[in-house]
N, C-alpha and C positions, 0 to 999 in steps of 0.2 A: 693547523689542526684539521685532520681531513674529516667530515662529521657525513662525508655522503662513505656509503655500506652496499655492492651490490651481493645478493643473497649467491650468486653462479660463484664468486670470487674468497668469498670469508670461508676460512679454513677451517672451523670449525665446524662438523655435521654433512651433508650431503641435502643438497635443498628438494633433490629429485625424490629424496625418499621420507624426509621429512622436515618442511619448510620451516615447521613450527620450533621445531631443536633450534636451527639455523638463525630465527629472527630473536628467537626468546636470547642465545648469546650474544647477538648483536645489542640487543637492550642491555643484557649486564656489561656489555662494554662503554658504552656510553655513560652507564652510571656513574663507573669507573672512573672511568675520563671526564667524566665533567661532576665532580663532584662538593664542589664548591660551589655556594647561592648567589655569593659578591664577590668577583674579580670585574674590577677596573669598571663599575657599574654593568657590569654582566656575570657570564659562569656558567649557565645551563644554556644555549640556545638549541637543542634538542640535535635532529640530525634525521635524513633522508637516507632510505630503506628499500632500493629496487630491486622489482623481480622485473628481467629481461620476457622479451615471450618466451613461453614454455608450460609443459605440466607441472607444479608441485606440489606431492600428495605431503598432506599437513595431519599428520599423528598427533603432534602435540599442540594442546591449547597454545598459543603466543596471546602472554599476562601483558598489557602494558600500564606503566603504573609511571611514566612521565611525560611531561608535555613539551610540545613543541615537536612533534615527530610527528613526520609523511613517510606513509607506506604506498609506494606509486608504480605501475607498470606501466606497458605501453600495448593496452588494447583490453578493451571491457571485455570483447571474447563470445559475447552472447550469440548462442541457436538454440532455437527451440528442442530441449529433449523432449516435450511431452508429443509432438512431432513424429518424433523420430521411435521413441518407447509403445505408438500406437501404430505405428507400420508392421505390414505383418514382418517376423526376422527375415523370411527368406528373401525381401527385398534389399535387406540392409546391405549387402552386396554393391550393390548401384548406388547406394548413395552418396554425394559426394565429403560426408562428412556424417562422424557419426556423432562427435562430442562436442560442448565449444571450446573455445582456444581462447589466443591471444594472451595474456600473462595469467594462466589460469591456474586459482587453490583449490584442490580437491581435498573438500573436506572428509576423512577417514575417522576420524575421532568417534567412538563408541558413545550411540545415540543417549544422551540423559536419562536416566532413569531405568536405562537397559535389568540392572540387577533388582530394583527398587519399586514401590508403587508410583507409576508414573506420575498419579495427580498429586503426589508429594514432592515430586522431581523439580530440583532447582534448574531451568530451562538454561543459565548459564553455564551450565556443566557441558553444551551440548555449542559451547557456541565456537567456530575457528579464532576467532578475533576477541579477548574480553579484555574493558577497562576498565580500572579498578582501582582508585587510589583512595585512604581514608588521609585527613590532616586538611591545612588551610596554606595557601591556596585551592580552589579548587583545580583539578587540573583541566589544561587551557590545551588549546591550539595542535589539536590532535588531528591528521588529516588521511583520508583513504581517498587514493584518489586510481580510476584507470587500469583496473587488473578485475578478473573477473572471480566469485569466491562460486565453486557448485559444491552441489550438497549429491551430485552424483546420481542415487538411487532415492526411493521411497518406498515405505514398508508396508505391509499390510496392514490393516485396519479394523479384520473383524470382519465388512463388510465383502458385498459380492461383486464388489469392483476387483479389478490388477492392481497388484502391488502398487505399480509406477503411476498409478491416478487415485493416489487416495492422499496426498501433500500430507502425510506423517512421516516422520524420521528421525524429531529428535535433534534437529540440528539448526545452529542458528551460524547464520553470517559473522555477524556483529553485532557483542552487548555491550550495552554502554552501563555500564551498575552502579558508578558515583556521580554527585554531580558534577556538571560540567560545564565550561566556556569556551566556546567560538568554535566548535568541532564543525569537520568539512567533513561531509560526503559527495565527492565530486566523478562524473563520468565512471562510475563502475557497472557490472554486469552480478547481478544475482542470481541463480535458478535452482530450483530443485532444495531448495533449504524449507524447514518447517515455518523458521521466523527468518525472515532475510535482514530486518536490520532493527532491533530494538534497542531505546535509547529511555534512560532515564533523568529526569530531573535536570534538562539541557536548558541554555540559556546561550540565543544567538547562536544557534546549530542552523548550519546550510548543508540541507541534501537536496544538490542541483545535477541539474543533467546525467539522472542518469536512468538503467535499463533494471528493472529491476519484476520480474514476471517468474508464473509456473513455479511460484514459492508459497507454502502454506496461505502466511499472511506477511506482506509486504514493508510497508513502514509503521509502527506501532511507539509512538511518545508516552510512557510509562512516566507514571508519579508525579511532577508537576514539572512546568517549564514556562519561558517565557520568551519573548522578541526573535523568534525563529520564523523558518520558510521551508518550505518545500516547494521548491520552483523545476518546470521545463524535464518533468520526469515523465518516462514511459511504465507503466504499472500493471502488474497483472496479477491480484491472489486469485486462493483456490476457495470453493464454496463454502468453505468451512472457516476462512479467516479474515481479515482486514485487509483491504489494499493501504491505506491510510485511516490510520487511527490515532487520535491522542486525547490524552485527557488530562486536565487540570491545567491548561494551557491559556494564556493570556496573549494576546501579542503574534498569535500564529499567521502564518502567510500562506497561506494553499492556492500555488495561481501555475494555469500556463500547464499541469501537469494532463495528458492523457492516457486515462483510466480505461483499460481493457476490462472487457465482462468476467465474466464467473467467480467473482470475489462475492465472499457474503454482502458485502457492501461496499462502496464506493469510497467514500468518507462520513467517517464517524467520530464526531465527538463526542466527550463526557463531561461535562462542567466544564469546557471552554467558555471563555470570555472574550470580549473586544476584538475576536480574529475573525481574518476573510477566506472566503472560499469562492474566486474570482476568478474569471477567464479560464476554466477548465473545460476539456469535451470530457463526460464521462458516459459509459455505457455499460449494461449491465442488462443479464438474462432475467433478475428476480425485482420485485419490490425490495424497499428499502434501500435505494442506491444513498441517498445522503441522509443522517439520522443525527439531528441536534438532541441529547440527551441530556440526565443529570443536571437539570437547571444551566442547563450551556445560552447566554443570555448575552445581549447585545453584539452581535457577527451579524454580520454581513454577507449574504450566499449571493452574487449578483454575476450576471452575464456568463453564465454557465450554459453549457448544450448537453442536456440530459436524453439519453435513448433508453428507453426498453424494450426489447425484443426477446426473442427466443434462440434459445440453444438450436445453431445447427448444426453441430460437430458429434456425428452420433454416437462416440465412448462416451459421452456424459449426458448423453438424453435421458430425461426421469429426474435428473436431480436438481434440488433448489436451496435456496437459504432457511426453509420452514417460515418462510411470512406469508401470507397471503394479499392480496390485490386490496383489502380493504385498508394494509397498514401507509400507504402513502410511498409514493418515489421519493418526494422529501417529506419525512417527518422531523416537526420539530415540538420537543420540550423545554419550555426558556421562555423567558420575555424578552420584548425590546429587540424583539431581532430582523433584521432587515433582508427582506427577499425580493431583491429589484431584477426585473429584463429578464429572466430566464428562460430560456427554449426547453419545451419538454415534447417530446416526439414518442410517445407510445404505438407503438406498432406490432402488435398483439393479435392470436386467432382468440377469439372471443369466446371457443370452446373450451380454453386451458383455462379461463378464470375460474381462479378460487377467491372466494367459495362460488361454487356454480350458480351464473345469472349475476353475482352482483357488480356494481358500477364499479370500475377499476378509480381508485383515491388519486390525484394526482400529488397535493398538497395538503398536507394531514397537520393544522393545530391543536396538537393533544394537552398540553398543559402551558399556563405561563399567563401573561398579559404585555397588552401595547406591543405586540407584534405587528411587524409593518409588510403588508405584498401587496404587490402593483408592479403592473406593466410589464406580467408572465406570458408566455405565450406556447398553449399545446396544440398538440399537434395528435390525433389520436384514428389510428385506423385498425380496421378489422382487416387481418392478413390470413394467408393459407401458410401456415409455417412450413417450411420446405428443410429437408436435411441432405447431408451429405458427409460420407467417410471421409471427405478431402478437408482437412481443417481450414487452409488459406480460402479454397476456390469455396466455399461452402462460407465460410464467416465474410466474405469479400461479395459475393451474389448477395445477400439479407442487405449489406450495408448498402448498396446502390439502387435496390430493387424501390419504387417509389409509388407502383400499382397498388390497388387494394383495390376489394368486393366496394367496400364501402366506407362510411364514417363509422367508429367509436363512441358509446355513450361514455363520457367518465363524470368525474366529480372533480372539477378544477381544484376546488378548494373545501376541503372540510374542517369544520371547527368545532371540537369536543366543549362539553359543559363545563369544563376545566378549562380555558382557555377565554379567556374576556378580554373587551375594553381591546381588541385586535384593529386595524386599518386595512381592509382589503379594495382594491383601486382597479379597474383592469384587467381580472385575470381570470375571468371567466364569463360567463352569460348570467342572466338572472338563476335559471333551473340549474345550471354547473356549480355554484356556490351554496354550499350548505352552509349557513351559520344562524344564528340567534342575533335578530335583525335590531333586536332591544339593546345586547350586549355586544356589539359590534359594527363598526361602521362601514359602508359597503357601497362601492359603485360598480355596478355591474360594467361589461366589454359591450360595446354597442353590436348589434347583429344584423345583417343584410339578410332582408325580407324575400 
């Protein structure tokens, strides 16, 4: 029984003009063919799904509603179009490339909500990839692995940006709608998509190595989940969305990923429980890079290297998440949550703080109790922010540059009247720790005189 499917080769459909026709009959063949639950202690073992390199523009949604199936190419395919969309055109001539490649789905599919009030729009309507099974089992062992999906274009917004910088479209990578087990997302490329990869209700989901930038909002775990990871990812949303997001999550694994700036935030949970957010570099232009919310209680944020700086890529100067410097780099809401070794490196012109004149917040306890930090370490200086239309040589000068006028006042650690009975250890000076010395316990970072 042959259960491997190249998309160049299945007779039905034309992949180059619509991959989706092409995989969606590959699925009903399979069905077909394997449609019995128990032969010989087997019967379904699913079946693999290549796209060779190549462009193929994807019209129709491809439903998958079985398990045990890998959709896999050979090449994530990733360049930067936002790059390439802010060059002026009459260079585009000389470039050596205009689009990415490598086993690449261009998503065509008519934005969600196109006809419709958007904020009514079911964002799956908008997605290349959705899965979708209702009954018991859940479905299982669903894998994308190694081809890359773009969302092509982006739309206007309203505002007085270009089309192509405003991460609106209406389109999503991958939705995951039911619940599920053991889904792979492995070495893919993502860009230019609204949502690039939302997942609901996953259990023992790995999205590893892969490229996933220049998309609305990046990874987003919807509904609830458990015993997952997000490992050894490259990340980039847009100001307006999530790099990583999840909520209702127990059991999460956030490690080893680095996070590119101009996402609203970094990582964000919502009522996470027991999960880590470890051995990550993240950096970001705004406040708010890591935000424990919704009673997100007992995690663990440790050995992370946090930056904030400033936008030097001048199509996006002016713009920010709407937080201001007093909301915290890490805020947390929750108890019991544990914030060990962290580097935070603020390196900031002292003139851009909002509101103007105040301490920039390093570590913000808004609500909860028996939260635990110790043995933080910032790093805080007053810079001349410098710009430049070159996005690499312009964001690559900020990253190396290590002069400054002078030191930074900030506020290592602040702790709101909401927030009691906290353990803070090391992680600032006596004057850098704000808290209420009666409701919370506190050993200041020793200081050389």
């Amino acid at each position: 029984m042959n259960n491997y499917y190249d998309v160049t080769t299945w007779p039905i459909g034309n992949p180059s003009e619509d991959v989706g026709e092409v995989i969606n009959s590959i699925i009903a063949d399979i069905k077909e063919r394997q449609n019995a639950s128990d032969v010989n202690d087997g019967g379904k073992p699913g079946a693999v799904i290549y796209l060779p390199p190549g462009d193929y523009r994807l019209r129709t949604q491809v439903l998958i509603d079985i398990s045990f199936l890998r959709i896999q190419g050979s090449g994530h395919g990733f360049t930067s179009s936002s790059i390439r969309f802010n060059v002026p055109e009459d260079e585009w001539p000389d470039l050596h490339e205009l689009w990415p490649g490598g086993s690449r789905v261009l998503v065509d599919l008519l934005p969600a909500g196109e006809d419709t009030d958007p904020s009514k729009a079911d964002p799956s309507n908008g997605a290349a990839f959705r899965v979708e099974r209702a009954g018991s089992p859940r479905i299982s062992s669903v894998e994308f692995a190694n081809f890359c999906i773009d969302g092509l274009h982006f739309s206007p917004d309203g505002s007085e940006l270009p089309a192509e910088n405003s991460y609106v479209n209406g389109k999503t990578g991958i939705h995951v709608s039911s619940a599920n087990d053991s889904f792979r997302v492995n070495e893919m490329g993502f860009i230019y998509l609204e949502h690039a990869l939302t997942i609901h209700n996953a259990d023992a989901l790995s999205i590893h190595n892969n490229f996933i930038a220049e998309c609305g909002s990046c990874i987003e775990l919807r509904g609830w989940g458990q015993a997952s990871k997000i490992t050894d990812n490259l990340i980039g949303a847009g100001f307006k969305g999530h790099s990583i997001y999840a909520e209702n999550h127990g059991g999460l694994l956030v490690t080893a990923n680095n996070v590119f700036p101009r996402g609203a935030s970094s990582v964000h949970f919502k009522g996470a429980t027991r999960s880590s957010v470890t051995n990550n570099r993240l950096h970001s232009f705004y406040p708010g890079m890591v935000i424990l919310d919704g009673n997100s209680s007992e995690n663990l944020v440790a050995t992370n290297h946090f930056l904030r700086d400033h936008e030097p890529w001048t199509p996006f100067l002016g713009i920010d998440n709407g937080l201001d410097d007093l909301h915290g780099v890490l805020s947390v809401s929750g108890s019991n949550n544990s914030v060990i070794g962290n580097h935070f490196s603020q390196i900031v012109d002292s003139g851009s703080i909002r509101p103007e004149g105040a301490t920039p917040v390093i570590i913000r306890l808004r609500e909860g109790a028996g939260n635990f930090v110790s043995n933080n370490h910032v790093v805080a200086m007053n810079v001349h922010a410098a710009t430049s239309d070159d996005c690499f040589e312009g964001q690559v000068d900020a990253l190396l540059t290590t002069d400054a006028a002078d030191a930074l006042a900030v506020t290592t650690v602040l702790v709101d009247p909401e927030s009691t009975r906290n353990t803070i250890l090391d992680s600032g000076s006596e004057p850098q720790v704000l808290a209420d010395r009666t409701t919370n316990a506190f050993r200041a970072t020793p200081t050389v005189v």
